[in-house]
C-alpha positions as CSV (number, residue, x, y, z in Angstrom):
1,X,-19.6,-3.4,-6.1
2,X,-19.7,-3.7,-9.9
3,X,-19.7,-7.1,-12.3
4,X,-16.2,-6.4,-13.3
5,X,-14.6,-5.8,-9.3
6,X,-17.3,-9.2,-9.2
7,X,-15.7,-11.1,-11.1
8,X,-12.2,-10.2,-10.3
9,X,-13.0,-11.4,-6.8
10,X,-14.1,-14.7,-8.1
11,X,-11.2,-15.2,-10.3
12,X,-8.7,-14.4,-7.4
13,X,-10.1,-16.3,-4.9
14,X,-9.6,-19.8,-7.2
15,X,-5.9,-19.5,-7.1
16,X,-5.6,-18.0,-3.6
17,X,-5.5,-21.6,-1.9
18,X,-2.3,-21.8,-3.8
19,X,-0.3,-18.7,-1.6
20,X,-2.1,-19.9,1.4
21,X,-1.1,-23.4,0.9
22,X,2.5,-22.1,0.3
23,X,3.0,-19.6,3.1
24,X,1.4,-21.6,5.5
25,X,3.5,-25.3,4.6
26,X,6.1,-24.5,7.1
27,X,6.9,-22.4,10.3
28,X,9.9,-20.9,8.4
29,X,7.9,-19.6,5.4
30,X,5.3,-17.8,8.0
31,X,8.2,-16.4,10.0
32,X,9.3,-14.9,7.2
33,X,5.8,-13.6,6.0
34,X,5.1,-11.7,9.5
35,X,9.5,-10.5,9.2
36,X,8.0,-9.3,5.8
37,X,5.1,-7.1,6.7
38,X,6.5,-6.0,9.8
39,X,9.7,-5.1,8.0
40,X,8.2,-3.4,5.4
41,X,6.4,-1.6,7.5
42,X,9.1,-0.2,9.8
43,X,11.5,0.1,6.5
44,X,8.7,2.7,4.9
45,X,8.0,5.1,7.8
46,X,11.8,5.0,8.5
47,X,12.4,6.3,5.1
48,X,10.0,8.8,5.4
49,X,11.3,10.5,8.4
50,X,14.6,10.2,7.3
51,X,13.5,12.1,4.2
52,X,12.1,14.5,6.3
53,X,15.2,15.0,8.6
54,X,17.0,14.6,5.0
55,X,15.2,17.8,3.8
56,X,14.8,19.9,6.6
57,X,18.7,19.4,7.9
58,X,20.0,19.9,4.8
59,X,17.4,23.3,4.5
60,X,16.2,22.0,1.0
61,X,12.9,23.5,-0.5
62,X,9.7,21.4,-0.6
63,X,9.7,19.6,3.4
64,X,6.1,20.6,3.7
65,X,5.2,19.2,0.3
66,X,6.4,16.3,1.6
67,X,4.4,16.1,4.6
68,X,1.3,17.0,2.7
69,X,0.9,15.0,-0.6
70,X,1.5,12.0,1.6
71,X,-1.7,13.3,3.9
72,X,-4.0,14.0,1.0
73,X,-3.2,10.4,-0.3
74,X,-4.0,9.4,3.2
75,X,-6.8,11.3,3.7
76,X,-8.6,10.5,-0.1
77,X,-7.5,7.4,0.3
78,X,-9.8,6.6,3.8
79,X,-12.6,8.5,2.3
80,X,-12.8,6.4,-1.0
81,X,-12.0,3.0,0.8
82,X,-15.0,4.3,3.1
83,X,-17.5,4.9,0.6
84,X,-16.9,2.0,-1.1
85,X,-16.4,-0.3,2.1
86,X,-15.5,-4.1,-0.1
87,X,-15.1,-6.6,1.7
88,X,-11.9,-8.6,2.0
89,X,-11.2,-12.0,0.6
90,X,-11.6,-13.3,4.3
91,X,-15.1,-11.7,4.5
92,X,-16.5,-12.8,1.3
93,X,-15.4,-16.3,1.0
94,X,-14.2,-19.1,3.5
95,X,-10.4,-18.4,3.4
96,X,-8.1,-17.6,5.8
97,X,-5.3,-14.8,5.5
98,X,-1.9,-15.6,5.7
99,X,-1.4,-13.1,8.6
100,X,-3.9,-12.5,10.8
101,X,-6.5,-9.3,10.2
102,X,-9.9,-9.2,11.8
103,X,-10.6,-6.2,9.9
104,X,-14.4,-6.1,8.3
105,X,-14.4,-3.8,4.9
106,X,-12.8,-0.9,3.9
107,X,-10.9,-3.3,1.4
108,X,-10.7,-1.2,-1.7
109,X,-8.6,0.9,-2.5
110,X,-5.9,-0.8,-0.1
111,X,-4.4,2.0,2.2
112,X,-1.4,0.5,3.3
113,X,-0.4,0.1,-0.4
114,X,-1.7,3.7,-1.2
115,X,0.7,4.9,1.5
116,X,3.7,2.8,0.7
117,X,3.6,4.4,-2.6
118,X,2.9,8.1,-1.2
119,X,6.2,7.5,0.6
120,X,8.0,6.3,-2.8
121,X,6.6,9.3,-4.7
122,X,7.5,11.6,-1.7
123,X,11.1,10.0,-2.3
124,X,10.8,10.4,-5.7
125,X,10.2,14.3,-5.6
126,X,13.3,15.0,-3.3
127,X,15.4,12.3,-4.8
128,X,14.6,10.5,-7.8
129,X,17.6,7.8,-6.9
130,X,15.8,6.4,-3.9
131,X,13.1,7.1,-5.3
132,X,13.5,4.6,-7.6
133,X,14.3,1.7,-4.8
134,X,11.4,3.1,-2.9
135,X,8.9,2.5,-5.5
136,X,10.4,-1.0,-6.2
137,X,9.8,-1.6,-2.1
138,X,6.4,-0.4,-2.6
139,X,5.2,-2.9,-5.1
140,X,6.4,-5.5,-3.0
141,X,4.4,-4.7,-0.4
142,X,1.5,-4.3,-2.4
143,X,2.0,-7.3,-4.3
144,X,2.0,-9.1,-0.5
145,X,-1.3,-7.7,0.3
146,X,-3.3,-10.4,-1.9
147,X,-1.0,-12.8,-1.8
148,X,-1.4,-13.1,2.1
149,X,-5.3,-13.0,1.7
150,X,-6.2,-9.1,3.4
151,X,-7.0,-7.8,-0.2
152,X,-7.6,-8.5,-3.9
153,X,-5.3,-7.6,-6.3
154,X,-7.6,-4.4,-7.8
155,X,-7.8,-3.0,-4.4
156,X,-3.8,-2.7,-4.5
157,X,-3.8,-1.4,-7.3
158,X,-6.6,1.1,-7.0
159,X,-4.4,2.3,-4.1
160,X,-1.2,2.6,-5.6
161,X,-2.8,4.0,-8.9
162,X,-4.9,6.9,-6.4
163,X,-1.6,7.5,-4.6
164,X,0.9,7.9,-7.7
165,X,-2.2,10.3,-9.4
166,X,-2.2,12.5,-6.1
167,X,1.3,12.8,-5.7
168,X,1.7,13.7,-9.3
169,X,-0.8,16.2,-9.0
170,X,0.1,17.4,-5.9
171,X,3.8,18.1,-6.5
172,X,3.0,19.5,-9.7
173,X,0.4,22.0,-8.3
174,X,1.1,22.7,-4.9
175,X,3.6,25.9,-4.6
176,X,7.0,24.5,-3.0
177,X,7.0,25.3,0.6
């Protein structure tokens, strides 16, 4: 990794006993971190099938643009994260995450951000409305991702940034279908 992602990494990790210290101080608080990500998590791949029920009941254009621009985030995403295979905070210094990962590398760009925000943008094309809400769901879930210790805050942002330029590009470029 570069000096700059270096020193990023250092700077986080001196204010992340802070969120760990906070999400961890009661039972409550950790209850709601794991309704949080496992929440989120059901609330995003809910939307996206019901925007792909949404398109293809209501016979509107653009269901398989849809279903591909969220795959080619996917996709580039997992090859990126692979080549550059960062460590997460958990791996590089002695912290523990808020919610429990065991997973070694593949910390930059953060996928489950990327893909949160591929859904959004997906929203976005078909309805700018939700759209809207969606993308506003999507930052919380990838402002979560170092605050409960799986990544730094440039690999969440690397993610959305990939997954906003792919999806601009792709529904820009790729024919409706």
């Amino acid at each position: 990794m570069n000096e700059f992602y270096e020193r990023h990494c250092d700077r986080f990790i001196k204010v992340y006993p802070k969120f760990y210290d906070y999400f961890t101080a009661s039972d409550m608080r950790l209850l709601k971190v794991t309704a949080f990500k496992l929440g989120s998590t059901i609330v995003m791949y809910a939307a996206y099938l019901t925007l792909m029920a949404y398109m293809y009941l209501g016979g509107i254009r653009g269901l398989w643009n849809i279903i591909i621009v969220p795959a080619l985030v996917f996709v580039l995403v997992t090859v990126v994260r692979s080549g550059i295979n960062a460590e997460r905070p958990y791996e590089k210094y002695p912290v523990k995450p808020v919610i429990h990962k065991s997973t070694k590398g593949n910390s930059c760009p953060s996928r489950h951000t990327a893909c949160a925000f591929a859904i959004a943008m997906a929203w976005l094309y078909a309805n700018p409305p939700v759209g809207i809400a969606m993308l506003i769901i999507a930052a919380a879930i990838g402002i979560s991702r170092p605050l409960f210790g799986v990544h730094f805050p440039l690999d969440v942002v690397f993610g959305a940034v990939l997954a906003i330029v792919i999806s601009v590009i792709g529904y820009a470029f790729i024919p409706v279908i």
